[in-house]
C-alpha positions as CSV (number, residue, x, y, z in Angstrom):
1,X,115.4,114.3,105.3
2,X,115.9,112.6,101.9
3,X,118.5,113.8,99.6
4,X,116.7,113.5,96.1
5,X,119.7,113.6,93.7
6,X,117.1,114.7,90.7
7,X,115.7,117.1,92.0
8,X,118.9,119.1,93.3
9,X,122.3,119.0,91.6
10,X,125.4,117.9,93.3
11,X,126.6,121.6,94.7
12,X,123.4,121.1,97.7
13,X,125.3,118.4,99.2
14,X,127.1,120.7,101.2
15,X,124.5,121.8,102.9
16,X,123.6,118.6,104.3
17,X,123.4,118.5,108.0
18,X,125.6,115.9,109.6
19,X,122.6,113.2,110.0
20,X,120.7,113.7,106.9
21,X,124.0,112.7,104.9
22,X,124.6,110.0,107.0
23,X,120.8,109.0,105.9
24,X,121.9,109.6,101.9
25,X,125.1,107.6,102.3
26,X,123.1,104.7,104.1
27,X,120.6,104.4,101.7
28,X,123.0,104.4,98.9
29,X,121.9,108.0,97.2
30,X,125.5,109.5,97.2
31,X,128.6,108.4,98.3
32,X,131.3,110.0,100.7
33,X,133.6,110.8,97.8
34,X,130.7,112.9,96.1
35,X,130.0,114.4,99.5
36,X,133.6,115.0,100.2
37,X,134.3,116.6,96.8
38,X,131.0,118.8,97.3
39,X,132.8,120.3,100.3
40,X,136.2,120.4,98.6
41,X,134.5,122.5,95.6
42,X,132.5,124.5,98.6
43,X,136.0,125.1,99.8
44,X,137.4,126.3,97.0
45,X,134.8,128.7,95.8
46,X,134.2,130.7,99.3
47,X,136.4,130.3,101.6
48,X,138.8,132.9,99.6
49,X,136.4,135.0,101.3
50,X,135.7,133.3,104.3
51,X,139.1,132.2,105.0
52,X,138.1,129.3,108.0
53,X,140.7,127.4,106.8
54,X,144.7,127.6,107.5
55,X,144.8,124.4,105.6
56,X,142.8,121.9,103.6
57,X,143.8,118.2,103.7
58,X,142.0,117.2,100.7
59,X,144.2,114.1,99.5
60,X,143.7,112.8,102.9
61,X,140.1,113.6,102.7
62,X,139.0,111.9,99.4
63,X,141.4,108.5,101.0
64,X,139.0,108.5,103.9
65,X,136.0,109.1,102.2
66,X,137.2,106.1,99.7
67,X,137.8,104.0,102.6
68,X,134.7,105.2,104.5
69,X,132.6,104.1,101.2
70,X,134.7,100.6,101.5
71,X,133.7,99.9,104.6
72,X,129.9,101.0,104.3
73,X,130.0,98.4,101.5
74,X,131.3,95.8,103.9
75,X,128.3,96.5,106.2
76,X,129.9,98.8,108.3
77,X,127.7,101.4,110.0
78,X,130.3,103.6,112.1
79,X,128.0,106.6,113.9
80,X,130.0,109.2,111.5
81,X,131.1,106.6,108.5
82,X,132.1,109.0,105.7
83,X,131.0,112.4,107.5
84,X,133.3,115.4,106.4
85,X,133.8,117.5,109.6
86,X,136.4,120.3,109.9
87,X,139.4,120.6,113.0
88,X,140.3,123.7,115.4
89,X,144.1,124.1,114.8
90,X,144.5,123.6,118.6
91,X,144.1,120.0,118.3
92,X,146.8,117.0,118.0
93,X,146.6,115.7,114.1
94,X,149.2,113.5,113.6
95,X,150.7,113.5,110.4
96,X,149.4,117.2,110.0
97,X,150.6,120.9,110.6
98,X,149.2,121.8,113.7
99,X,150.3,125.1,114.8
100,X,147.7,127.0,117.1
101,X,147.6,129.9,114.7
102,X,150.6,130.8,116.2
103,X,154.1,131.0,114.4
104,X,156.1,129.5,117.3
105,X,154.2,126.3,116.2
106,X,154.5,127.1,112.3
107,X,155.5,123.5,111.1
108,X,155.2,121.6,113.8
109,X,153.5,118.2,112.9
110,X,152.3,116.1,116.2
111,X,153.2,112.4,116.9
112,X,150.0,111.9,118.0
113,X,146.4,112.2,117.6
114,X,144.0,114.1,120.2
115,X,141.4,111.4,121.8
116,X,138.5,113.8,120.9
117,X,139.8,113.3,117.1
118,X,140.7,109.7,117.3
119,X,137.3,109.3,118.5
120,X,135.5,110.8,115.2
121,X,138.5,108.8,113.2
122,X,137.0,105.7,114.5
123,X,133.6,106.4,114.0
124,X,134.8,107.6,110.6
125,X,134.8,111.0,110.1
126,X,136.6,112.4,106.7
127,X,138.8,115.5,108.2
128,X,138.7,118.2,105.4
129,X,141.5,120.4,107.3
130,X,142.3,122.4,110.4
131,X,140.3,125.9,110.9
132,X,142.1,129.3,111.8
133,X,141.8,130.4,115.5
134,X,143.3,132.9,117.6
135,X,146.6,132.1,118.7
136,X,146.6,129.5,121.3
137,X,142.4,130.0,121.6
138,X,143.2,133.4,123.1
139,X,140.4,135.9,121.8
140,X,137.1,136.4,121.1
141,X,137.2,137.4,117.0
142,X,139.9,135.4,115.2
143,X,141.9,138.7,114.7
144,X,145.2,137.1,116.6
145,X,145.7,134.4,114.3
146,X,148.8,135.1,113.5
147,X,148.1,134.1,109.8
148,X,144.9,135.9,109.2
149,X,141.5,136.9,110.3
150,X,138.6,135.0,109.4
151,X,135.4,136.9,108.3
152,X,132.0,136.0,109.3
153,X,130.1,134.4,106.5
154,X,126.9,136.6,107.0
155,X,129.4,140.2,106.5
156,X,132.5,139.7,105.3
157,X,133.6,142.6,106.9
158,X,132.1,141.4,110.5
159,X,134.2,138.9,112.9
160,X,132.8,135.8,113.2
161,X,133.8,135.6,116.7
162,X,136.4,133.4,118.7
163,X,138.7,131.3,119.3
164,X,137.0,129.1,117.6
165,X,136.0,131.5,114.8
166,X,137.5,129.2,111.8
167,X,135.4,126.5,112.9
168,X,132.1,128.8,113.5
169,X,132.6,129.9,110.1
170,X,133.1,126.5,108.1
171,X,130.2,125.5,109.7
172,X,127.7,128.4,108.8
173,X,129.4,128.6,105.4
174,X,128.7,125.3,104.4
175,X,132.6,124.5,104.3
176,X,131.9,120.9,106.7
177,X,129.0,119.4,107.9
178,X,130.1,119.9,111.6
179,X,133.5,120.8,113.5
180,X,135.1,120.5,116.2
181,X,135.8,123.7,118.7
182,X,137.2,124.2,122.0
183,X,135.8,126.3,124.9
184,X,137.9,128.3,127.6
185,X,135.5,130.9,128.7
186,X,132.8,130.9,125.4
187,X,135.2,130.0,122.4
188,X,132.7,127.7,121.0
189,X,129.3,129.3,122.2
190,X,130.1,133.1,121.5
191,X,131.5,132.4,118.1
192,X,128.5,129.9,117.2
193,X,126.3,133.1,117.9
194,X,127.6,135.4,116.2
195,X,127.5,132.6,112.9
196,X,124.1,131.6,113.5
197,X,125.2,128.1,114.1
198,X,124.7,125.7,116.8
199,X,128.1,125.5,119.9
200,X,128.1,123.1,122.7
201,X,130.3,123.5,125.0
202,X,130.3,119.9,127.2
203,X,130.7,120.2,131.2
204,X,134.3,119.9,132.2
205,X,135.7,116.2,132.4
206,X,132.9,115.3,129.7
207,X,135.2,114.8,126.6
208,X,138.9,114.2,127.3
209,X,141.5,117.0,126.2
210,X,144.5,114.8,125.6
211,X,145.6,116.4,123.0
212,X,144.2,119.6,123.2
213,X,147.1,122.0,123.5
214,X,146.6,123.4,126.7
215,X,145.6,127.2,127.3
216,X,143.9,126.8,130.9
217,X,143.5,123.7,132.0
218,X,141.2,124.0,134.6
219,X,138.9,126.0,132.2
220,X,139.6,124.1,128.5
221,X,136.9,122.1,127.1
222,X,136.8,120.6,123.5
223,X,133.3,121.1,121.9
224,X,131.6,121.0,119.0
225,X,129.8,123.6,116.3
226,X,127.0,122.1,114.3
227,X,124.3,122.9,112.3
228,X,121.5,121.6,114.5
229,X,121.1,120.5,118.2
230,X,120.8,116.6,116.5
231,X,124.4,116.8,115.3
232,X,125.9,118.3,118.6
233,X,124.6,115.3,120.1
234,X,125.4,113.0,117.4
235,X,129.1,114.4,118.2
236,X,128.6,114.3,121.7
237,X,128.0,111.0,121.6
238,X,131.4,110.0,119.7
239,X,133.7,112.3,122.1
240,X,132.1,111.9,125.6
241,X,133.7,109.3,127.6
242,X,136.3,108.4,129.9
243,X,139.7,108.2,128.8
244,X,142.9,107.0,130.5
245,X,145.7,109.5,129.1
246,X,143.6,112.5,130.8
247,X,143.5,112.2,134.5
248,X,140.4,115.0,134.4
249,X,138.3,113.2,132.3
250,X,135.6,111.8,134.3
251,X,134.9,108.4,134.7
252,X,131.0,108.4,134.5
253,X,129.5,106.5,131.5
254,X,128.2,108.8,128.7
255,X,124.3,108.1,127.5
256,X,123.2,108.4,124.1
257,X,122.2,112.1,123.8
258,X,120.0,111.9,121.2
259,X,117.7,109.5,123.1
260,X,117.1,113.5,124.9
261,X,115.6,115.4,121.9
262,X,112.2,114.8,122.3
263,X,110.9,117.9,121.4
264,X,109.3,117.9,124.9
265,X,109.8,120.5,127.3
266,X,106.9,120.4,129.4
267,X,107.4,120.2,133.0
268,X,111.4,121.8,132.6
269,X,112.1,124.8,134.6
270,X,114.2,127.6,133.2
271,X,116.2,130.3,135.1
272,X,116.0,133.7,133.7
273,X,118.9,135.4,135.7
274,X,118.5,139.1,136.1
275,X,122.7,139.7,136.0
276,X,122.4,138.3,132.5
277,X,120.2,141.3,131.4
278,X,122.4,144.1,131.9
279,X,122.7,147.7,130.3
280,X,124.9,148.4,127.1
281,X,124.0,145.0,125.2
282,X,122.1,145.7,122.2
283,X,118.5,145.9,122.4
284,X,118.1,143.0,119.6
285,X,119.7,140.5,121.3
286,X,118.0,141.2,124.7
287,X,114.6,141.5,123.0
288,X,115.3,138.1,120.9
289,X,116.4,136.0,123.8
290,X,113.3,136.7,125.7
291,X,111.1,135.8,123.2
292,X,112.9,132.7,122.6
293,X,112.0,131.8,126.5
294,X,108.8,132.9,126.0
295,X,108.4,130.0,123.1
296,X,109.8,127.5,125.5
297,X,107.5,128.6,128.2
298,X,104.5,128.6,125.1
299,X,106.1,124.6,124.7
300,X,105.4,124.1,128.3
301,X,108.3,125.4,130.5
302,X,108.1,127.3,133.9
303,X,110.2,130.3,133.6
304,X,111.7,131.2,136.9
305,X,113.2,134.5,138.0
306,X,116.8,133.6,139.6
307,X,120.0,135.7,140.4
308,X,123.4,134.8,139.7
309,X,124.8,137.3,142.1
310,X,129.1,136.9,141.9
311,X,128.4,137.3,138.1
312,X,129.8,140.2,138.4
313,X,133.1,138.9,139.4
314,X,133.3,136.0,136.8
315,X,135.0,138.7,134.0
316,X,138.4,139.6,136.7
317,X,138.4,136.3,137.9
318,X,138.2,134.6,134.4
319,X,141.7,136.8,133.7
320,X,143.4,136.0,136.3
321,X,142.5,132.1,136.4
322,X,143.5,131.9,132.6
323,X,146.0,134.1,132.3
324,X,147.9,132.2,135.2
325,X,147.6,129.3,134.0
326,X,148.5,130.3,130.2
327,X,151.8,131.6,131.7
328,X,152.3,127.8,133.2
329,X,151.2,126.3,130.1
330,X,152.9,128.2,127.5
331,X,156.4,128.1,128.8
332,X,157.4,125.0,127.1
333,X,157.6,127.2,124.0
334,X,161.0,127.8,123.7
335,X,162.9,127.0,120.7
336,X,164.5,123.9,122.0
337,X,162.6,121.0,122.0
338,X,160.1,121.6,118.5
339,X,158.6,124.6,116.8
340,X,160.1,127.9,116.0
341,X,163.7,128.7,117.1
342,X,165.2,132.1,116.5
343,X,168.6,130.2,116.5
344,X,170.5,132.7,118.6
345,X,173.8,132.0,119.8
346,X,173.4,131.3,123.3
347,X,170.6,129.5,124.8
348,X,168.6,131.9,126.8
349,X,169.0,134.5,123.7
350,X,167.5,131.8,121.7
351,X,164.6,131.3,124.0
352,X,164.2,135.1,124.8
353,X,164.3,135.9,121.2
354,X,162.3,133.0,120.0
355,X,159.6,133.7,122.2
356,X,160.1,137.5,121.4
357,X,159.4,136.5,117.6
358,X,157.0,133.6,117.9
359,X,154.2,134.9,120.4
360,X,151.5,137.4,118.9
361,X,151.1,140.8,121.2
362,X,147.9,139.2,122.6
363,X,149.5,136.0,123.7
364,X,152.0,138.2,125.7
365,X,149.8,140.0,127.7
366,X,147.9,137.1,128.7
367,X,151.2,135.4,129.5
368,X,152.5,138.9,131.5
369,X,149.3,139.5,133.3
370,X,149.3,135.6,134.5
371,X,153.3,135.6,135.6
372,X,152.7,138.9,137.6
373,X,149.6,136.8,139.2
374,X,151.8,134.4,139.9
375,X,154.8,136.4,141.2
376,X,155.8,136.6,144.9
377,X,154.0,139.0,147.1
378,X,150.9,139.1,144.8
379,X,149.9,135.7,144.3
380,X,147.4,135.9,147.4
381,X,146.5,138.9,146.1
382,X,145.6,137.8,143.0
383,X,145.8,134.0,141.9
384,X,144.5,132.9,145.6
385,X,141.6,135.0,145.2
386,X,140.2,134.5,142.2
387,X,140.3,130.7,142.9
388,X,138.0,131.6,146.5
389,X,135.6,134.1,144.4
390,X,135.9,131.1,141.6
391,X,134.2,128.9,144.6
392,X,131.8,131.3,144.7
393,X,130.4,131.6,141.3
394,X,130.6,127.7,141.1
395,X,128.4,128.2,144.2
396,X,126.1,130.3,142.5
397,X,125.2,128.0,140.0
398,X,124.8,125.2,143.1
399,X,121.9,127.1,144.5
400,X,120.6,128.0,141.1
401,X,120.0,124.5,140.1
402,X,118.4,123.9,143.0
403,X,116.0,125.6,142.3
404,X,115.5,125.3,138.1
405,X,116.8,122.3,135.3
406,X,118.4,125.2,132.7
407,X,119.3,128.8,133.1
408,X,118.4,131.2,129.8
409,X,120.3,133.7,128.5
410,X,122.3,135.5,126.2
411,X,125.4,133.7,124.8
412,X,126.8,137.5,123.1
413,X,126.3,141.0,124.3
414,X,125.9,142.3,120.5
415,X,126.0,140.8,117.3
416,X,129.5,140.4,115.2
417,X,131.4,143.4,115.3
418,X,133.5,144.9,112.6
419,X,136.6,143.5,112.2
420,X,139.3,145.9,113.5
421,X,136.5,147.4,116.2
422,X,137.9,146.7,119.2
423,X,141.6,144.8,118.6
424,X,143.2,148.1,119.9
425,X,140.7,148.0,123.4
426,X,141.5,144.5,125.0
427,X,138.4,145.3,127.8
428,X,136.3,146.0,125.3
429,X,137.7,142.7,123.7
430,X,136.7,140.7,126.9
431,X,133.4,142.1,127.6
432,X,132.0,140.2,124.5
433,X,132.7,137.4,126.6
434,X,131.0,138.2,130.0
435,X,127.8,135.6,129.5
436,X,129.8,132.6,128.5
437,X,132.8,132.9,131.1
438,X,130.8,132.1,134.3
439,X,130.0,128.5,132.9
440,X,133.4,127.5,132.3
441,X,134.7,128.8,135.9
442,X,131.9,127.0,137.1
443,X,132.6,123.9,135.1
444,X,129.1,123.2,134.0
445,X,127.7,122.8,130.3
446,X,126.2,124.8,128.0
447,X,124.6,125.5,124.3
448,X,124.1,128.2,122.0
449,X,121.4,128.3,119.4
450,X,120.2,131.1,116.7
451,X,117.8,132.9,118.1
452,X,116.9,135.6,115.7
453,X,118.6,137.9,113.9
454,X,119.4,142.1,114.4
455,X,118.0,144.7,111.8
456,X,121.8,144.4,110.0
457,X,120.5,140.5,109.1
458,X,123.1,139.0,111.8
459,X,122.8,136.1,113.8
460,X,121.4,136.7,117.3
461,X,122.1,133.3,119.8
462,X,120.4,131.9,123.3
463,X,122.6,130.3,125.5
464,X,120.9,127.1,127.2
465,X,123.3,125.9,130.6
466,X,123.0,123.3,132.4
467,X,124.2,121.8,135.7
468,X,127.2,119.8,135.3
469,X,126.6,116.8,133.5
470,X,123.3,118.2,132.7
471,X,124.1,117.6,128.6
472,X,120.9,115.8,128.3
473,X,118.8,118.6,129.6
474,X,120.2,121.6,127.9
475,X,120.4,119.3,124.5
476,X,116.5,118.4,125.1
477,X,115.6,122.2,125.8
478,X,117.4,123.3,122.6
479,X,116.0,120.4,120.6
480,X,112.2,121.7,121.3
481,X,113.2,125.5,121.0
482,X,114.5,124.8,117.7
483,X,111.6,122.2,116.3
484,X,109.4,125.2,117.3
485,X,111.2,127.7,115.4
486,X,113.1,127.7,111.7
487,X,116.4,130.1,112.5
488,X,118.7,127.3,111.9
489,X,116.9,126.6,108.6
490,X,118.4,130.7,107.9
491,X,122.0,130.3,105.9
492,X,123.9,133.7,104.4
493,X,124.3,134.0,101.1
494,X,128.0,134.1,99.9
495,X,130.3,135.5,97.2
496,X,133.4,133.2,96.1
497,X,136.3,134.8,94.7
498,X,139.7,133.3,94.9
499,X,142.1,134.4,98.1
């Protein structure tokens, strides 16, 4: 794409996907500091509504984008020189606020920089601001933020999913060209769905997570939410790699991913598992997701009937796993060392009461449900197995890619829900998450692309995974499916009105 700056006024730049502005700003037809105000004025005219934002960096933004249109002058060509992408609050800015959505972190401002970020700074990314999540990526609709819910950009009174809902959100409202997201068990993939966007989720050790504060580490992945497949790999590209502050992170050389989006498909064979096609989703999404296999199989893919068949198990396991962990993880928060601090008299008053005051009523469950895990005389009960049914499901997927290069299905049960549906029901809560949980137990990659949309007008998304390390495959299959269709090319239409 060419932006033609006489035939469309200045306000279309922020619909730009991340490589057709790189093309503008390389062949001189806009700057960064137009492109960057464009999403600044986007900014400030929806996202009143919206609300992806817990806080725009714009004086920051417009100095990068100056020195981003410096440097191109120079003859710089960074992968990302002068690209304005948007931050999950659950990653290490330095210099700004990073709280989690949470209040116990309200004010706390990092010494250092997350690799993942430091990664897009170098290839010279312009970070608008930090997007809302749920506190400490712990929910599936953005409604535990502890500062406010975000709303879905296609119904203001829908979710637009989580954690990563503030990100999802930007993203489909035109509020950043790209973002980045992070995925425990489908924080990037489910909300991408439900916002008609596009949410990779990389295979676990793929992109380092210093500086992701932790939920579960074994599960955490940092991923991205784009427009099109071209910008998740154009992402990919910039965060994969090795990195020596994260012992997880694997060693194994990243390719370029973009070298995989062919638009060929021919040959590939794709799983359709039958646990993935359950009763109780909504008819629109199941009906959706099997056309869109039956356009890959029309590009020239075998479909192949497989079964998953400790699927089942993935949901209790996930909340046991997590939760366990979280409880680990989340006991450094205790009014001493930074964040929120009650300032009680005596220490342990201080920490009971700060972490009484700090942590949101979701937060505290997850972090009861994994201490009790943990306790004596139940962890063999509980934490032990889940990690030996956790084998199995990892096993699962084994056999399955023996047998097939991608497996098809779902990324959401239903489309976005209203908001206030289901934050009193926390099953109800987790069963949006049941297709994109298996994945990270299994520690294998996956991608979720718009697939359609329901009879309310609402994003419907296909979820693409892969083996692990498979990121060229799934990118390649999602790549054809959506040359082949024009979903992505779909974009809601919003009302601005100040918050």
């Amino acid at each position: 794409m060419t932006y033609d700056k006489t035939a469309q006024d200045k306000r279309a730049l922020h619909g730009l996907t991340i490589h057709a502005a790189l093309e503008g700003m390389r062949s001189g037809e806009f700057t960064s500091v137009e492109l960057t105000q464009a999403l600044l004025d986007r900014i400030a005219a929806v996202d009143g509504n919206v609300k992806a934002y817990l806080r725009v960096t714009a004086e920051k933004a417009l100095a990068q984008a100056e020195k981003a249109d410096r440097r191109r002058a120079a003859g710089d060509d960074a992968p990302l020189l002068g690209a304005p992408l948007a931050i999950k609050d659950v990653l290490a800015t330095s210099g700004v606020e990073t709280t989690c959505g949470s209040r116990i972190l309200q004010g706390f401002m990092p010494p250092y920089t997350a690799t993942a970020v430091a990664r897009l700074n170098d290839a010279g990314m312009v970070m608008l601001g930090k997007t809302n999540t749920d506190e400490f990526a712990m929910g599936s609709s953005t409604e535990n933020s502890a500062y406010f819910t975000t709303h879905n950009p296609w119904d203001y009174e829908r979710v637009p999913g989580g954690s990563s809902g503030g990100s999802a959100a930007a993203v489909a409202a035109d509020e950043a060209l790209g973002a980045l997201g992070t995925d425990t068990g489908g924080s990037v993939r489910q909300p991408a769905a439900l916002c008609g966007v596009v949410g990779l989720k990389p295979s676990y050790g793929r992109v380092s997570r210093f500086g992701l504060i932790a939920y579960g580490s074994s599960l955490d992945q940092i991923g991205t939410l784009t427009k099109d497949v071209r910008d998740a790999a154009l992402l990919l590209n910039v965060i994969a790699g090795s990195d020596p502050l994260d012992s997880t992170c694997l060693e194994t050389p990243a390719p370029d991913y973009t070298a995989a989006l062919t638009g060929d498909v021919r040959g590939l064979r794709i799983g359709l598992p039958d646990e993935y096609f359950i009763d109780g989703m909504q008819p629109e999404v199941e009906t959706s997701v099997r056309q869109a296999v039956a356009e890959l199989e029309r590009l020239g893919a075998e479909v192949v009937r497989i079964s998953l068949p400790n699927t089942d198990k993935a949901l209790p396991v996930y909340y046991l796993a997590a939760t366990a962990e979280a409880s680990a993880n989340l006991a450094r928060y205790d009014g001493v060392r930074f964040g929120y601090s009650a300032g009680a008299d005596s220490m342990f008053e201080n920490i009971r009461r700060t972490r009484g005051e700090g942590f949101g009523a979701e937060v505290k469950r997850r972090i009861m449900l994994g201490t009790y895990a943990l306790s004596a005389g139940y962890y063999d009960a509980y934490y032990l197995k889940a990690q030996q049914v956790r084998t199995l499901i990892k096993r699962d997927f084994e056999q399955a890619f023996a047998q097939v290069d991608v497996i098809a299905a779902p990324t959401s049960p239903t489309t976005a829900f209203r908001i206030g549906e289901k934050v009193d029901d926390p099953i109800q809560m987790y069963l949006t998450d049941i297709f994109t949980i298996s994945a990270n137990l299994a520690g294998v990659c996956a991608v979720s692309v718009p697939c359609g949309f329901d009879r309310a007008n609402l994003p419907i998304g296909m979820q693409l995974i892969g083996p692990h390390l498979g990121e060229e495959t799934i990118l390649r299959a999602a790549d054809a499916y959506e040359r082949a269709t024009d979903w992505q090319r779909h974009a809601p239409v919003l009302t601005g009105r100040a918050s």
